[in-house]
N, C-alpha and C positions, 0 to 999 in steps of 0.2 A: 504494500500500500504506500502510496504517495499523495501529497494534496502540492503542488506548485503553485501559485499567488502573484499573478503578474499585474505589477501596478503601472497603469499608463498614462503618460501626460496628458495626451490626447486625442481623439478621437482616429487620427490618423494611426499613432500607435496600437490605440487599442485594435484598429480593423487589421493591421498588417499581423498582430499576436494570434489575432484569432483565425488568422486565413492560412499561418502556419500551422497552426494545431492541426486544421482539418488539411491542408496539404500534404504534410507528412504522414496523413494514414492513406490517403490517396497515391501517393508515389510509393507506399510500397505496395498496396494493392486497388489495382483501378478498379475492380469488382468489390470495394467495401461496402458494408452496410452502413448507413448512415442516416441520423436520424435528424431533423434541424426545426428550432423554434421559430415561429415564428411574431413578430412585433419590433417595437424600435430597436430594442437593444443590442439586438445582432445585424440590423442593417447594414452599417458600414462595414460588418464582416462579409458580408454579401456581395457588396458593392466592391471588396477590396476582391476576394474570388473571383466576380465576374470577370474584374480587368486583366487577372491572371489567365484565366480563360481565354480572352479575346486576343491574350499575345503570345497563346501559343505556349505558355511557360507549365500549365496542368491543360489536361482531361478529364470531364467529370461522368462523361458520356455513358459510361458503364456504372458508375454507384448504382449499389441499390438502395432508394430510399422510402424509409419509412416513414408513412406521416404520424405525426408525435402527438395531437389532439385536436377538439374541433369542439363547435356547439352542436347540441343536439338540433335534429329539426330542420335545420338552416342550411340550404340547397347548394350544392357547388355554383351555382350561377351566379348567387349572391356574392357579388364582391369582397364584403366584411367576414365573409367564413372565411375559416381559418388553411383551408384549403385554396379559394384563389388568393390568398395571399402568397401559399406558399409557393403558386407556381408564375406569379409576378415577380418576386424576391425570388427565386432560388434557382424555381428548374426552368425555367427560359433564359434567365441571364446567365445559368452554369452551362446550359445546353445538356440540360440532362432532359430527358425523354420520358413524358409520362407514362408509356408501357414499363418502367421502369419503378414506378413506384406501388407501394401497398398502402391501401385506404384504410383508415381507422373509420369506419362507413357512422358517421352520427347523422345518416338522415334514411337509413336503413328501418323497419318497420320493427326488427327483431334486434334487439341492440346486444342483448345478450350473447345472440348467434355471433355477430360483429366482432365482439369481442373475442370470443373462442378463438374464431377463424384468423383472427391479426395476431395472435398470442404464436397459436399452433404453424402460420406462415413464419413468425419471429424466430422460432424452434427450429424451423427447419433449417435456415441458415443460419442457424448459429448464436443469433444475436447481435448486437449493435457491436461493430467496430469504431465506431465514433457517434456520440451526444452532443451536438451544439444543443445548448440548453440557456434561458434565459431566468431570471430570477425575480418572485413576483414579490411584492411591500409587503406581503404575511409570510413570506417566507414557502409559498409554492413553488415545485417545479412541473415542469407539462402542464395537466391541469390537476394534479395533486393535490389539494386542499388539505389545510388540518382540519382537525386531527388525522393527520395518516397512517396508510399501515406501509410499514416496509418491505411488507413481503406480497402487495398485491399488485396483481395482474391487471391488465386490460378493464377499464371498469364505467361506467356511467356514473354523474353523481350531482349535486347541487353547487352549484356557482355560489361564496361567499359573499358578503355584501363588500369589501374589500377588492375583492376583485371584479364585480361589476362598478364598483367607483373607477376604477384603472382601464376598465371597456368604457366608460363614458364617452370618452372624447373621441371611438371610433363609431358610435351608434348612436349618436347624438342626444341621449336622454338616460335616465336610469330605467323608465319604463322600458327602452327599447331592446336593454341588451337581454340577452337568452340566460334563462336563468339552469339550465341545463349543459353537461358537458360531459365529454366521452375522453379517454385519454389512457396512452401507456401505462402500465402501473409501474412503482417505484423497483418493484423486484428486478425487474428487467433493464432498469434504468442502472441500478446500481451493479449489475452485471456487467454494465459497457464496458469494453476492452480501455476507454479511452471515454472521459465526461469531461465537458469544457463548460463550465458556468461562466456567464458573462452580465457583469454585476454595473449598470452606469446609472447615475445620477445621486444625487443626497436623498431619494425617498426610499431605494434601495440598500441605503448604510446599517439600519437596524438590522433587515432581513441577514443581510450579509455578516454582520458580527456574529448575531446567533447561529447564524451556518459554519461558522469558521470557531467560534469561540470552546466548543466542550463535547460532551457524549452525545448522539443524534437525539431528537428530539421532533414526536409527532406535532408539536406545535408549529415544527419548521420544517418541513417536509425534504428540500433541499440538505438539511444536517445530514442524513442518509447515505447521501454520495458521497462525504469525506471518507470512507471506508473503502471506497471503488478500487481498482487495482490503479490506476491513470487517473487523478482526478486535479481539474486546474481551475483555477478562475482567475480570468481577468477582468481587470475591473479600472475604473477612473476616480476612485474613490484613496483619499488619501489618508495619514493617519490612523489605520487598522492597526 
């Protein structure tokens, strides 16, 4: 076990740290599994890949990736799901291929079935070779809520009042955001070969101390992953 702790000036540092983490599982296997959040936090890591991409310096063409969470209900069509973001952010500008990817299906009728079937497809390859992972103001990861369990799987579950304050500004209202969500569970998370927490702004400093400061904790869902065999976080946060 390892936790690495990369503190970055600036946004540009932080994007160039994060685009190597996920670089170097990609250069040594272009077929990795790869799992990525999606939201502010890791954009500029996206944005720093894609340029990589575009000059020829990686490949992302073959990852396989997995999608990490989503709201229930809420149609791929819909822009604000958590799915066309991730294929505006990630697999268009990586040039990854969506026959390439596995759906954590939250607009499926059977959600349970959903679940099974993303877990049992997880299994079969093995598992995440790399977690870009973002970090939420109560200390979620994916859509993890506390109190969590560390050992579970693929799950459906209720959106905190916390983190529908933090969807506000993408759904215009508190009525509007989904108050339901589907997501990896942590068992699997904390299996990655390779977990990249990526911590930016002063609303994430609390969450971030309690992830880093002691024994894991279902209050902080993210503490989980210090245990992981690869686990880093970079962040813009200073004074930790």
């Amino acid at each position: 076990m390892s936790v690495a702790v990369t503190r970055c000036a600036d946004e540009r540092e932080l994007a160039r740290a994060g685009a190597d983490a996920v670089a170097d599982v990609v250069s040594r296997d272009a077929r990795a599994v790869a799992t990525f959040a999606t939201g502010n936090s890791a954009a500029p890591i996206y944005r720093e890949l894609a340029e990589r991409v575009a000059r020829r310096e990686m490949d992302c063409s073959r990852l396989r990736v997995f999608e990490l969470d989503g709201y229930v209900g809420i149609p791929v069509s819909d822009r604000r799901s958590l799915y066309a973001w991730l294929i505006r952010d990630v697999l268009v500008p990586l040039r990854i291929p969506e026959a390439n990817v596995t759906r954590l299906r939250g607009e499926d009728a059977d959600l349970a079935a959903a679940c099974r079937e993303y877990d049992r497809r997880l299994d079969e390859v093995g598992g995440y070779d790399v977690a870009l992972l973002g970090l939420g103001p109560n200390g979620h990861v994916a859509f993890n809520e506390p109190p969590a369990d560390p050992d579970s799987d693929a799950h459906v579950l209720g959106v905190t009042d916390e983190s529908v304050a933090s969807a506000v500004r993408y759904w215009g209202s508190p009525e509007a955001v989904p108050r339901r969500a589907i997501t990896t569970g942590l068992k699997r998370l904390r299996a990655a070969r390779r977990a990249v927490l990526v911590a930016r702004g002063e609303a994430k400093r609390d969450a971030l101390i309690r992830t880093l400061s002691g024994a894991p904790d279902p209050m902080t869902p993210a503490s989980f992953l210090v245990r992981s065999a690869d686990f880093r976080v970079i962040t813009d946060l200073s004074g930790l």
